[in-house]
Backbone as CSV, one residue per row, in Angstrom:
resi,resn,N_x,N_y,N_z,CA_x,CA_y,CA_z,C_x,C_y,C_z
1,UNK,-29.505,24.064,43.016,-28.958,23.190,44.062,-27.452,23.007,43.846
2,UNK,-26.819,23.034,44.706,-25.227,23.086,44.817,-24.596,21.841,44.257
3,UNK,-25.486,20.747,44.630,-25.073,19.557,44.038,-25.083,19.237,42.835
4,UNK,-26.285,19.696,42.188,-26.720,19.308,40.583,-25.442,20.597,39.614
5,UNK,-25.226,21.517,40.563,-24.595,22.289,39.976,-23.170,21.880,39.624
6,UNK,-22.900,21.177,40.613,-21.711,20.639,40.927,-21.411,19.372,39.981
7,UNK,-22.225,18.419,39.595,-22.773,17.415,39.278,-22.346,18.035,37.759
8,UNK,-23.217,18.839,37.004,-23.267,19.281,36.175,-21.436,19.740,35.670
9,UNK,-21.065,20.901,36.524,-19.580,21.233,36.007,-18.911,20.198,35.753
10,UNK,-18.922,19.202,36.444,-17.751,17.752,36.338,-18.125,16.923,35.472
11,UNK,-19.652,16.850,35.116,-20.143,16.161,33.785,-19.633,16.967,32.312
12,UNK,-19.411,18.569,32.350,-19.799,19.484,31.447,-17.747,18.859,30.959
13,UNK,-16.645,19.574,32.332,-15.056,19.217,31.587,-15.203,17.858,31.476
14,UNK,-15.910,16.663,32.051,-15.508,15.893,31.480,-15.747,15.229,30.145
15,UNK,-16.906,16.007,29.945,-16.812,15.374,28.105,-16.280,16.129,27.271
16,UNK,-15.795,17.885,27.924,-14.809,18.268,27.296,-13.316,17.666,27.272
17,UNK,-13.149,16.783,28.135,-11.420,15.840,27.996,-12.350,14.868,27.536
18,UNK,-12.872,14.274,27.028,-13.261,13.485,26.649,-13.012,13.443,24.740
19,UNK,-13.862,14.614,24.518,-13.688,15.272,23.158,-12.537,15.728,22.471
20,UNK,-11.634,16.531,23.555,-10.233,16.296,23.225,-9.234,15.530,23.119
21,UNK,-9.502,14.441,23.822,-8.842,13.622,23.549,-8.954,12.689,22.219
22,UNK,-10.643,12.509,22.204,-11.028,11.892,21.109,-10.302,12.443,19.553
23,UNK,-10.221,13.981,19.284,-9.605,14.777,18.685,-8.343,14.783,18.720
24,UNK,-7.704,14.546,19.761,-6.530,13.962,19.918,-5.651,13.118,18.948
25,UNK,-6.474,11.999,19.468,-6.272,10.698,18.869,-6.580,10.887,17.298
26,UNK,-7.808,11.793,16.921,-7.956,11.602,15.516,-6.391,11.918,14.767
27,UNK,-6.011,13.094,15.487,-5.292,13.638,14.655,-3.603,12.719,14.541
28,UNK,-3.406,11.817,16.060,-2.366,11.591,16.149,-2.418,10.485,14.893
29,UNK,-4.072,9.579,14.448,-3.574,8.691,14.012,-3.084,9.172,12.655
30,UNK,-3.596,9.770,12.076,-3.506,10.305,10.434,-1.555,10.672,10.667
31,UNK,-1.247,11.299,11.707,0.032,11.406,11.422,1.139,10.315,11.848
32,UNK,0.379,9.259,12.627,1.484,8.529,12.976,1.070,7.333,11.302
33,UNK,-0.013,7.641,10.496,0.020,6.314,9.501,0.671,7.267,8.520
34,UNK,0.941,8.458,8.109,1.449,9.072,7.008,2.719,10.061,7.477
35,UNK,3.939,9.809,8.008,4.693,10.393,8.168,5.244,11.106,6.704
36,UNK,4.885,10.606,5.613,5.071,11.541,4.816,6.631,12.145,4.426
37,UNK,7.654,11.188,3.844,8.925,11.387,4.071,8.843,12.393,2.099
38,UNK,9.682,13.644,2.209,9.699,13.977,0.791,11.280,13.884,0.691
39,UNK,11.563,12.915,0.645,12.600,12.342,-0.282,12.372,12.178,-1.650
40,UNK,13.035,13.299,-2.653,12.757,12.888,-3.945,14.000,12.076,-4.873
41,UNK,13.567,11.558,-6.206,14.370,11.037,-7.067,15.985,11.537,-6.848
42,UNK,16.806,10.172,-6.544,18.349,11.104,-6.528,18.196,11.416,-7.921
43,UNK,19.542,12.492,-8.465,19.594,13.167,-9.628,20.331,12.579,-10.317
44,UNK,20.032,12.491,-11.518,20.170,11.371,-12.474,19.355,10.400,-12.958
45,UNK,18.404,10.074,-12.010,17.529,9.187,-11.913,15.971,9.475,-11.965
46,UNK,15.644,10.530,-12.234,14.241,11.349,-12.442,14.305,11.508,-13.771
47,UNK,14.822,10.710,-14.562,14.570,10.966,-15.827,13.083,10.354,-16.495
48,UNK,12.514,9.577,-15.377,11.424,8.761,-15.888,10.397,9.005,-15.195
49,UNK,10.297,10.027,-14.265,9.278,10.569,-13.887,8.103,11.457,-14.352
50,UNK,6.928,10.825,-14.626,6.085,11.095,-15.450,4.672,11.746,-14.352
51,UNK,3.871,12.857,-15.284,2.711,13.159,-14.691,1.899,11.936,-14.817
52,UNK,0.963,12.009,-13.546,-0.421,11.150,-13.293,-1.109,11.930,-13.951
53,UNK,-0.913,13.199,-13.378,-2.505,14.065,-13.599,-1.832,15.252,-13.423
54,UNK,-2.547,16.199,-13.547,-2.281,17.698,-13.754,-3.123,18.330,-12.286
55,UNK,-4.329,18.039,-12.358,-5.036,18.306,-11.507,-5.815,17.438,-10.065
56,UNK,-4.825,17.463,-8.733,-4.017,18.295,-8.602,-3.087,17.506,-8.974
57,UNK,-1.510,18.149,-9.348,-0.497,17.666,-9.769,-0.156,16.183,-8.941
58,UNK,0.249,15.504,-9.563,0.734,13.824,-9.262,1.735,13.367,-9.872
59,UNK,2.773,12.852,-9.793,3.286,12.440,-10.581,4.016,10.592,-9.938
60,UNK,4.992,9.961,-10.615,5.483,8.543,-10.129,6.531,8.647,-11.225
61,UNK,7.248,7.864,-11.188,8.495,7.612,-11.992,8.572,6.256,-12.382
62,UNK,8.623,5.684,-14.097,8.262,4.305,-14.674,9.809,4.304,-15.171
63,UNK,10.513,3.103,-14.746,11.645,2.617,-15.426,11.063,1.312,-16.482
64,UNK,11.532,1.458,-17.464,10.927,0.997,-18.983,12.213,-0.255,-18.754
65,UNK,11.764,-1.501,-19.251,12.645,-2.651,-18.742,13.219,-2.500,-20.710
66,UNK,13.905,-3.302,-21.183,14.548,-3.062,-22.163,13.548,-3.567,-23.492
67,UNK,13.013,-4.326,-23.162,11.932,-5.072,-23.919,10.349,-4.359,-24.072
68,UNK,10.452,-3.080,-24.703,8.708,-2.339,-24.675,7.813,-3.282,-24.914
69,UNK,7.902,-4.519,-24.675,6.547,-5.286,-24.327,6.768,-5.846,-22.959
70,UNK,8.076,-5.676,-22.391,7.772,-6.569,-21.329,6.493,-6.114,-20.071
71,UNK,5.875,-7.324,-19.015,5.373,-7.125,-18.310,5.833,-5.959,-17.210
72,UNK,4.897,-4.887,-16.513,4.618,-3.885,-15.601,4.601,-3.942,-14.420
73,UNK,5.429,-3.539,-12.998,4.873,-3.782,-12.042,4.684,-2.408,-11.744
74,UNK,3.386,-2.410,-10.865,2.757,-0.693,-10.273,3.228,-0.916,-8.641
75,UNK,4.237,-0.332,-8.416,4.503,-1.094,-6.717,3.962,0.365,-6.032
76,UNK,3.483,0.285,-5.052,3.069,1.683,-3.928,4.082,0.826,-2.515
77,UNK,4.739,1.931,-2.243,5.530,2.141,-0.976,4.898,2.335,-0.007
78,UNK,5.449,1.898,1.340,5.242,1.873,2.727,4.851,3.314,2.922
79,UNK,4.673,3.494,4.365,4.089,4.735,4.835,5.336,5.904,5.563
80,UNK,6.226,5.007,5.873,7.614,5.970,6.303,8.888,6.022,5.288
81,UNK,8.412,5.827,3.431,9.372,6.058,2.859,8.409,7.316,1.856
82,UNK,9.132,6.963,0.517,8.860,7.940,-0.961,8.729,7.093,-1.861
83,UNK,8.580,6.994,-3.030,8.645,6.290,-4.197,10.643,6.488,-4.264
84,UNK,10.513,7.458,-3.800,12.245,7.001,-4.409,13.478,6.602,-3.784
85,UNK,12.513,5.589,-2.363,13.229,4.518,-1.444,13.558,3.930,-2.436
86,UNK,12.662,3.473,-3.504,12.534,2.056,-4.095,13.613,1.895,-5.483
87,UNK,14.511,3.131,-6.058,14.769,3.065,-7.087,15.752,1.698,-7.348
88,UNK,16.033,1.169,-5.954,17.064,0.166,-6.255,16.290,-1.320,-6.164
89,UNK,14.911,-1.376,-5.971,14.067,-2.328,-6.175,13.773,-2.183,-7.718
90,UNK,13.086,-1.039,-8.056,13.172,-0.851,-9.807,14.398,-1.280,-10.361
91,UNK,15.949,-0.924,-9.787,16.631,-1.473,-10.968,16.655,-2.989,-10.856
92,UNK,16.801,-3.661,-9.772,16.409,-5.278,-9.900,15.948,-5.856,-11.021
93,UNK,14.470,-5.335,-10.642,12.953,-6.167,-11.483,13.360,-5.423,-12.748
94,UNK,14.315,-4.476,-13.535,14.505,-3.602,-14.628,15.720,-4.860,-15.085
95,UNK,16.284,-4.938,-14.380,17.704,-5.786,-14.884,17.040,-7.502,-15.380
96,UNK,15.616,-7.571,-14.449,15.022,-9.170,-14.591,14.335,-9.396,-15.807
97,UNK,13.863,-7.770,-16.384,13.023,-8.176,-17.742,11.957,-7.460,-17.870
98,UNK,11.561,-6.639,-16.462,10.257,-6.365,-15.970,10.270,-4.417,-15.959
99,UNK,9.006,-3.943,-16.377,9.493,-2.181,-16.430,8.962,-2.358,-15.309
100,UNK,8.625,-1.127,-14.459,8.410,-0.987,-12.902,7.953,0.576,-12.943
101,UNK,7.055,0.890,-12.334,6.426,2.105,-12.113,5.967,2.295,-10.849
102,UNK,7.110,3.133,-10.201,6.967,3.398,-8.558,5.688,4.793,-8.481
103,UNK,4.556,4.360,-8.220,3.507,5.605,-7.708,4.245,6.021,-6.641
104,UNK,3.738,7.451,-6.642,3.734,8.432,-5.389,2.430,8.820,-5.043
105,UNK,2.151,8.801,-3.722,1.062,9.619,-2.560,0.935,11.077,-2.541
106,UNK,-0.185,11.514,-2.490,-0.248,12.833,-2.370,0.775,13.211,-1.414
107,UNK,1.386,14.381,-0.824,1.846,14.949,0.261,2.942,13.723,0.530
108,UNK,3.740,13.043,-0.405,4.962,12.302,-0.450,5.766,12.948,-1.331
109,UNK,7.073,12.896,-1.276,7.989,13.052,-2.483,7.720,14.061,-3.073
110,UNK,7.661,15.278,-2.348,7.847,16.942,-2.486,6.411,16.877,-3.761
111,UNK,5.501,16.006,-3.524,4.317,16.080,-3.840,2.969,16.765,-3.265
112,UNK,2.576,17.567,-3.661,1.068,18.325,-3.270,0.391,17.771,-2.343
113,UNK,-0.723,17.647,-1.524,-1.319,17.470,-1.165,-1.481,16.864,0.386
114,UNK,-2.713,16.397,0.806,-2.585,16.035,2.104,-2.580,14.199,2.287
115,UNK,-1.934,13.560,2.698,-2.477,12.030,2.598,-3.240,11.393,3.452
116,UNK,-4.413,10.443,2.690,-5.876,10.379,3.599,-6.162,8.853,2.823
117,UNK,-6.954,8.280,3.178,-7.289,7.005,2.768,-7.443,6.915,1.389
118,UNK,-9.129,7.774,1.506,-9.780,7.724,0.245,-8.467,8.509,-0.877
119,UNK,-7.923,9.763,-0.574,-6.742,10.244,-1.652,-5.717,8.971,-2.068
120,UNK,-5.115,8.541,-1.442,-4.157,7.196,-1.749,-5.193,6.527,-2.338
121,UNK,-5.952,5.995,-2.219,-6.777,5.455,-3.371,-6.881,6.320,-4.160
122,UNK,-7.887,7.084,-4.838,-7.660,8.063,-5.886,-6.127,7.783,-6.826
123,UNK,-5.097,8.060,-5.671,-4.340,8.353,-6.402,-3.417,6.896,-7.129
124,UNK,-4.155,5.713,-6.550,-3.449,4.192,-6.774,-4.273,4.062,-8.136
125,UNK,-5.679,4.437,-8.436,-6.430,4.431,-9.981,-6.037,5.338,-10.680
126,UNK,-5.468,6.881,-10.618,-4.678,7.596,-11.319,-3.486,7.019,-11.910
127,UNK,-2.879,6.126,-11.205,-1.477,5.448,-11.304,-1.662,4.375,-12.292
128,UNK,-2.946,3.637,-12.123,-3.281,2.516,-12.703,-3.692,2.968,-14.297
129,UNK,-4.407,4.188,-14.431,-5.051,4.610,-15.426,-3.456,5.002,-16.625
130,UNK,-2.548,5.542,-15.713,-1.636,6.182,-16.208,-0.449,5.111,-17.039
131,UNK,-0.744,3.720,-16.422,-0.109,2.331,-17.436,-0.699,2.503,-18.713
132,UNK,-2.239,2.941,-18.731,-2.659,2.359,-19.767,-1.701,3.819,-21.240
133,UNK,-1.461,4.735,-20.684,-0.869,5.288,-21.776,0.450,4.897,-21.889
134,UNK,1.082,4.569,-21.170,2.617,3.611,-21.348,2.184,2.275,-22.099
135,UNK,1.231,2.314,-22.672,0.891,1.131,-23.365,1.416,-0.429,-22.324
136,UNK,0.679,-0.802,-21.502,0.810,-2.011,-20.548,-0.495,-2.458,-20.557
137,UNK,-1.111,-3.645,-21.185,-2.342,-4.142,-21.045,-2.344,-4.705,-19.221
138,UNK,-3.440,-4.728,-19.224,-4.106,-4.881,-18.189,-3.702,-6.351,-17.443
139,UNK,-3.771,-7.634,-18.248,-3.044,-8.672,-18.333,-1.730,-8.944,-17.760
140,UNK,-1.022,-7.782,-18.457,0.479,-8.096,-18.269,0.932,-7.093,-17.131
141,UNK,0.201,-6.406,-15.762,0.680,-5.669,-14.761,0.662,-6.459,-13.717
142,UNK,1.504,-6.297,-12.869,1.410,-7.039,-11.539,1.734,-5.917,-10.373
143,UNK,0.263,-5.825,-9.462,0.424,-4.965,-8.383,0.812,-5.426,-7.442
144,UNK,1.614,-5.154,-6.521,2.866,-5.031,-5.526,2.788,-3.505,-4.061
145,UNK,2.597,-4.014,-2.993,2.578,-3.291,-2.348,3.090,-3.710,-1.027
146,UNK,3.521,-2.486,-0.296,4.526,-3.450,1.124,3.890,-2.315,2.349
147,UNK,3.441,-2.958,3.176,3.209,-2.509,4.671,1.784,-1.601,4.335
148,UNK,1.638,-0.139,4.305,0.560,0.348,4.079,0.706,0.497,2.426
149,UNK,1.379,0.628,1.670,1.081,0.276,-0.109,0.453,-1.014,-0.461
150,UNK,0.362,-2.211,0.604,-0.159,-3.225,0.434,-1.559,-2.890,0.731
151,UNK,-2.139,-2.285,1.696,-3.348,-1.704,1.802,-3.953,-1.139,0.767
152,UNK,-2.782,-0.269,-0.375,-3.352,0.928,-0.942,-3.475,-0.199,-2.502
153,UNK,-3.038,-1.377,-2.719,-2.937,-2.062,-3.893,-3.760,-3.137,-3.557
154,UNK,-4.111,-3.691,-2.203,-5.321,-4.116,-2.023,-7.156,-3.757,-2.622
155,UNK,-6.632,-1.987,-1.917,-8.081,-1.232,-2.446,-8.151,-0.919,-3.714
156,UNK,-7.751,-1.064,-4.799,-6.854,-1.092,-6.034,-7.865,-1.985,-6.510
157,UNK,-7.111,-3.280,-6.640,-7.312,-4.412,-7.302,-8.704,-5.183,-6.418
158,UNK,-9.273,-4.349,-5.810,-10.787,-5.124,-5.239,-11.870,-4.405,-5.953
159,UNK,-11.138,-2.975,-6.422,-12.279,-2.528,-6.697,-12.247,-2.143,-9.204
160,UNK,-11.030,-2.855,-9.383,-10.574,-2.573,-10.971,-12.080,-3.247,-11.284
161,UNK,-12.526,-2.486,-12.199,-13.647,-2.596,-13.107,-12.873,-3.325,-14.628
162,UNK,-12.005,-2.563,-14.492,-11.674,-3.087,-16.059,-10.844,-4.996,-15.312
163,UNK,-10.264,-5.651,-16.634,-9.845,-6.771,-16.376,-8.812,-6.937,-15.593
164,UNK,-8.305,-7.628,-14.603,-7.582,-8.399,-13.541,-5.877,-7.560,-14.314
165,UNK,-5.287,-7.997,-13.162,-3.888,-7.594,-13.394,-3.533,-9.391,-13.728
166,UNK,-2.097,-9.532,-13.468,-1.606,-11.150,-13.711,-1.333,-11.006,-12.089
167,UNK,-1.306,-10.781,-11.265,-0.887,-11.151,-9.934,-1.549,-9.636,-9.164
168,UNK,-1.372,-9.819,-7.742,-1.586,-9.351,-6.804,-0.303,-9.357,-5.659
169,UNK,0.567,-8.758,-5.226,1.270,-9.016,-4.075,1.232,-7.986,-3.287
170,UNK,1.317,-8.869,-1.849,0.899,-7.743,-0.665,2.530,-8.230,0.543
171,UNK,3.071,-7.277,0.606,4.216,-7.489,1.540,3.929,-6.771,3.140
172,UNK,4.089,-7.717,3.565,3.762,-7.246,5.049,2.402,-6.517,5.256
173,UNK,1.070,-7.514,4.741,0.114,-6.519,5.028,-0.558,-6.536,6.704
174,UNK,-0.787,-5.633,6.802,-2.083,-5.650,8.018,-3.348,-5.781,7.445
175,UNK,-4.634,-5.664,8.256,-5.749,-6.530,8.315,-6.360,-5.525,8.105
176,UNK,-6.564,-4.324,9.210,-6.984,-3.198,8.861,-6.096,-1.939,9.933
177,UNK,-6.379,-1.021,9.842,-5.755,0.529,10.452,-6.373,-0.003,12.273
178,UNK,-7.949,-0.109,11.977,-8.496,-0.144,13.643,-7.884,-1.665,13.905
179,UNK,-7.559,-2.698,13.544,-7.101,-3.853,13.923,-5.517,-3.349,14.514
180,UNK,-4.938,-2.705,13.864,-3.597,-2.257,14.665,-3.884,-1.325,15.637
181,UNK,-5.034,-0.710,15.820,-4.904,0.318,17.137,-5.690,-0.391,17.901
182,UNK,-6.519,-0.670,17.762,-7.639,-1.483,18.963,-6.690,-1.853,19.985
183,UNK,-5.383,-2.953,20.100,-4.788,-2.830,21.289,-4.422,-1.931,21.943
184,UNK,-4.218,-0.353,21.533,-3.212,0.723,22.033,-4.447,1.839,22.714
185,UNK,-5.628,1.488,21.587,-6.745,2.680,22.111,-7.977,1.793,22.468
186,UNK,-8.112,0.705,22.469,-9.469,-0.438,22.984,-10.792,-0.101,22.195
187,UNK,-11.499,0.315,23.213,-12.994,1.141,22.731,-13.120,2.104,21.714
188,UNK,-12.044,2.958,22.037,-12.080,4.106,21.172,-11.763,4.170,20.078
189,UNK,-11.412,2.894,19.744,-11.000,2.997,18.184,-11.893,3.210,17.278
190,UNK,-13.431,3.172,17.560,-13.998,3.597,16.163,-14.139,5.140,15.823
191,UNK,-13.999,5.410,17.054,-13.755,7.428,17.114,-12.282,7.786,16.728
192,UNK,-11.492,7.010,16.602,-10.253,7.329,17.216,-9.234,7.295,15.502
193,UNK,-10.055,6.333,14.875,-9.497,6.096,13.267,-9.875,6.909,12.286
194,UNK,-9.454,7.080,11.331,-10.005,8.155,10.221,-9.719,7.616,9.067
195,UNK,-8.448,6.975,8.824,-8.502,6.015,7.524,-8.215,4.619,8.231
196,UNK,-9.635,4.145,7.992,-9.570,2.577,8.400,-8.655,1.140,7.868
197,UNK,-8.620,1.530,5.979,-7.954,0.646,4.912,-8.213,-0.646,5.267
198,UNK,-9.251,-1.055,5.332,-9.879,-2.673,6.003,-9.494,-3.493,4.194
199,UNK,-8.284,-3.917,4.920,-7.996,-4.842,3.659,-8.483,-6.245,4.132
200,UNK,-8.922,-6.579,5.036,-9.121,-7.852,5.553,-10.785,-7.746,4.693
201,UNK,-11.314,-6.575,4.480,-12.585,-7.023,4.071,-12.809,-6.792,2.026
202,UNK,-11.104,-5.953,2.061,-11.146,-6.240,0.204,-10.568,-7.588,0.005
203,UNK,-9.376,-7.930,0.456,-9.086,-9.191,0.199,-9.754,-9.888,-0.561
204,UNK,-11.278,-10.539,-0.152,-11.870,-11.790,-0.350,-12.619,-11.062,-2.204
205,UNK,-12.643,-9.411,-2.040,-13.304,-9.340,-3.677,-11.814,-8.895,-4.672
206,UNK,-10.563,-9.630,-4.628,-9.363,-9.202,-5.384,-9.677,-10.686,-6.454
207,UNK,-9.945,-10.681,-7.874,-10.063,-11.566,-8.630,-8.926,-12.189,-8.983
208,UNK,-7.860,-11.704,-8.976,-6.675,-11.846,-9.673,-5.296,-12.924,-8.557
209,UNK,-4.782,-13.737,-9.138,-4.087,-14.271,-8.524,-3.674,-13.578,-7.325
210,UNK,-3.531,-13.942,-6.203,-2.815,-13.240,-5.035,-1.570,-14.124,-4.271
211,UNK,-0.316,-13.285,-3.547,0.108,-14.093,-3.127,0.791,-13.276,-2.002
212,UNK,0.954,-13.328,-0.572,1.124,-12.475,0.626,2.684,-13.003,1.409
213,UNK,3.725,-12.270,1.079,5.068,-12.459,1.964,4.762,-11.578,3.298
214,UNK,5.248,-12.073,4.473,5.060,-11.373,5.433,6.411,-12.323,6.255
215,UNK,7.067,-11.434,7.119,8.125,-12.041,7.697,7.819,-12.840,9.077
216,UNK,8.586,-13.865,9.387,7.823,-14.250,10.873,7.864,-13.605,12.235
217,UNK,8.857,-12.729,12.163,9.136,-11.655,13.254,9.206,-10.122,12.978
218,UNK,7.980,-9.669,12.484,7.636,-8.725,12.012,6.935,-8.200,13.302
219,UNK,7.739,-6.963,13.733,7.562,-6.646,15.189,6.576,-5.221,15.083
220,UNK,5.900,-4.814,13.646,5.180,-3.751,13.660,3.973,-4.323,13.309
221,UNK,3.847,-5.152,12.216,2.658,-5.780,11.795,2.511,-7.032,12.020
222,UNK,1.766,-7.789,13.072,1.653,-9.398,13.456,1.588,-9.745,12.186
223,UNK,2.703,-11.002,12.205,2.578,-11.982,10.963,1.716,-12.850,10.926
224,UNK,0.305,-12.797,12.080,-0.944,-13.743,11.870,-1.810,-12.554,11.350
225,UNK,-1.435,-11.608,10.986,-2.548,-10.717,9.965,-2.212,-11.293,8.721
226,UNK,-0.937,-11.208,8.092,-0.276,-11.692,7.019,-1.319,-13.279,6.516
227,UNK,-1.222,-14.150,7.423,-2.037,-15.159,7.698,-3.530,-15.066,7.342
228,UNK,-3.461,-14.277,8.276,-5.084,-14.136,8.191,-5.735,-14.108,7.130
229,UNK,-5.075,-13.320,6.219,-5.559,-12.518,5.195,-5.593,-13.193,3.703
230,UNK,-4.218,-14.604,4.036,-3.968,-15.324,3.111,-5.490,-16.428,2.932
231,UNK,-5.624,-16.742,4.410,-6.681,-17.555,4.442,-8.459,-17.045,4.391
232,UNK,-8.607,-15.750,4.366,-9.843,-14.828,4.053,-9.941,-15.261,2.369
233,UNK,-8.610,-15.462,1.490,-9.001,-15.923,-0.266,-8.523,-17.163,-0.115
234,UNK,-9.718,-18.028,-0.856,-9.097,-18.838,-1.185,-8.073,-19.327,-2.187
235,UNK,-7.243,-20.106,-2.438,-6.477,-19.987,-3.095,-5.326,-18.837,-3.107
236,UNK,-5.179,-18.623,-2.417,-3.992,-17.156,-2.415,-2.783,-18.131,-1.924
237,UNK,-1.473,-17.476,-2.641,-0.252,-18.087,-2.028,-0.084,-17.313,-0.727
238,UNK,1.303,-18.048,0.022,1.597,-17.519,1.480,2.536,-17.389,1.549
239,UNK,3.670,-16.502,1.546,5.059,-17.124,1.560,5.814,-16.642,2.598
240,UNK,6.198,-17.492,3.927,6.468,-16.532,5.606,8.103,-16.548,5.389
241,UNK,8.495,-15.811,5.192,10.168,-15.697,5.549,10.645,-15.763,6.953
242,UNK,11.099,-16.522,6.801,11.751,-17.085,8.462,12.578,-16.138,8.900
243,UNK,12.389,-15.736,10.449,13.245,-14.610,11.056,12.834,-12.944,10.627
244,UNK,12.142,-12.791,9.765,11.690,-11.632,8.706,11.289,-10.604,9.734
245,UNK,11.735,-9.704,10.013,11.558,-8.426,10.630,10.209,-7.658,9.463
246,UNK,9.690,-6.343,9.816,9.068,-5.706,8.936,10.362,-4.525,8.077
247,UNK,11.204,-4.517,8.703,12.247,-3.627,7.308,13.212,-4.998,7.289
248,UNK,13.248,-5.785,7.462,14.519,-6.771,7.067,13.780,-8.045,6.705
249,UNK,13.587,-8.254,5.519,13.064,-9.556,5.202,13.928,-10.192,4.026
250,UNK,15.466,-11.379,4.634,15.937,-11.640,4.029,15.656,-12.340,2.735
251,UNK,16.077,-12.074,1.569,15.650,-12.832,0.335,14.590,-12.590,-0.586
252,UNK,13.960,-10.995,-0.001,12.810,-10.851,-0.362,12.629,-10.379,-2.266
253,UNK,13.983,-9.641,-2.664,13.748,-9.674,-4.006,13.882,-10.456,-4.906
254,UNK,14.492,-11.921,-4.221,14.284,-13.081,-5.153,12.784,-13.670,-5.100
255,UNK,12.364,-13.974,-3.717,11.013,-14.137,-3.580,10.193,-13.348,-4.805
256,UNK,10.308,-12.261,-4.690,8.999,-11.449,-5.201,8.941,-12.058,-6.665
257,UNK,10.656,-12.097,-7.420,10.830,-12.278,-8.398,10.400,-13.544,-8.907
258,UNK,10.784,-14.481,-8.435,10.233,-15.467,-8.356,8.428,-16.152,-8.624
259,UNK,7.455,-15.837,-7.557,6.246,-14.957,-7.865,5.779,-14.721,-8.994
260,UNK,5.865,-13.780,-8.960,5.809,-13.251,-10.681,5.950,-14.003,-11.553
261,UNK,7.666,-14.326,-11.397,8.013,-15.433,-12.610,6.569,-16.873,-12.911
262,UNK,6.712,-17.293,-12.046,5.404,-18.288,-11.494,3.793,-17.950,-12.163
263,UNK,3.738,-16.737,-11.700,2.302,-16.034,-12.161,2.133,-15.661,-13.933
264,UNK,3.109,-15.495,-14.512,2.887,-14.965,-15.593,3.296,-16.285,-16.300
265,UNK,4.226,-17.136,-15.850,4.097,-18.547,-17.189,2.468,-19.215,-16.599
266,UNK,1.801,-19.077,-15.621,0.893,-19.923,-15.298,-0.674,-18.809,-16.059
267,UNK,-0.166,-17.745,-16.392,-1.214,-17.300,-17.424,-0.601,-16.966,-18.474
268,UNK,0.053,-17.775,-19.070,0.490,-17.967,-20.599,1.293,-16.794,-20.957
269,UNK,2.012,-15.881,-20.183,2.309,-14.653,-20.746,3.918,-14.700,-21.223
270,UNK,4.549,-14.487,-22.179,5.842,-14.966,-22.104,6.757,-13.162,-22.558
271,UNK,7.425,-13.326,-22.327,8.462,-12.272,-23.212,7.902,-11.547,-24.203
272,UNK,8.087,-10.373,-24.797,7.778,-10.131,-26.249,6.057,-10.332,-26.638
273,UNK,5.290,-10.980,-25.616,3.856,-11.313,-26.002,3.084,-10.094,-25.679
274,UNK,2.549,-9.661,-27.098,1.077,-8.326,-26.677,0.335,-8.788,-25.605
């Protein structure tokens, strides 16, 4: 019958645009969350860049604060930089007392691989594992992460088997991957995502002190996720920087510093202490 036939062809392309598009979308999201910048170490400054792992190759770069006991921070970077945006955040927290060990992402920073949810994890417990031979107890690290590194130090510290870090900080986090697209793609977002990073649902299992800066005019990530997320733990600090864009958040390396400072006299940890 001409009709059913007819019926049929317009049913048959349309779940072929249907499928493509769906495919579409898979692919646009993975590249619009991992632009993947390989900016590596300026020269001079790769002197402290150390292997994760061999297999596949990984590596991050640890600036050693002057004091080989002082406390560790493991910071993971946003999704449109490198680890070696940050070298001028390392010398800060290096000049404050504190060593600092910027991880790198697979397929970041003229690094191997492809970047995917579950890999950035992988590679945030490679990073974590890799303190313990820099001799940094477990105690004395404080994880640090900003925009999607806050995601990746979220899934981190929800899931450490071994003992708690001394803090938790999440800069500019979002809630989850489908919570930022659901406005742009509606329905389709559960087809449409591939790394979800639902930090809104690690949040509540992070044991370890937490405390969430998010700016108030943060025009990529709503600063009521920031919120949100503070109030999903109890007890978590909040700290909203007034006017705070998501790349301009005035005051933010005293803040962080600060933090810390706060977190480690309030678990007894001082200078010089194993």
């Amino acid at each position: 019958m001409p009709f059913v036939r007819l019926a049929s062809s317009i049913f048959g392309a349309a779940l072929v645009l249907f499928l493509g598009l769906v495919l579409f979308l898979r692919w646009y999201q993975r590249a619009a969350l991992f632009p993947a910048s390989q900016v590596r170490f300026p020269e001079g400054r790769d002197r402290g860049v150390l292997a994760v792992r061999s297999d596949p190759p990984l590596a991050g770069a640890f600036f050693r604060a002057e004091d080989p006991a002082a406390p560790a921070i493991l910071y993971f970077h946003g999704n449109g930089e490198s680890a070696a945006h940050n070298v001028g955040l390392a010398d800060f927290f290096v000049s404050h007392g504190h060593s600092v060990f910027l991880a790198e992402y697979r397929g970041y920073g003229g690094q191997p691989g492809t970047p995917t949810e579950d890999g950035l994890l992988e590679d945030a417990r490679d990073a974590w594992k890799a303190l313990d031979g820099l001799g940094v107890p477990a105690g004395k690290r404080i994880l640090m992460g900003r925009s999607l590194g806050a995601a990746v130090a979220a899934g981190l510290a929800a899931d450490l088997s071994a003992g708690p870090p001394a803090l938790v900080v999440l800069v500019s986090p979002f809630t989850s991957v489908s919570d930022m697209a659901r406005p742009v793609v509606g329905w389709l977002t559960p087809l449409a995502v591939r790394d979800r990073f639902d930090t809104a649902g690690r949040v509540p299992r992070i044991s370890a002190p937490l405390v969430i800066v998010h700016g108030t005019h943060d025009e990529v990530i709503p600063f009521a996720m920031g919120e949100a997320l503070a109030r999903s733990r109890p007890g978590s600090g909040f700290v909203a920087i007034p006017r705070g864009t998501h790349n301009d958040l005035p005051g933010l390396d005293g803040i962080l510093l600060g933090e810390i400072e706060k977190a480690l006299v309030a678990s007894g940890i001082e200078r010089g202490q194993p």
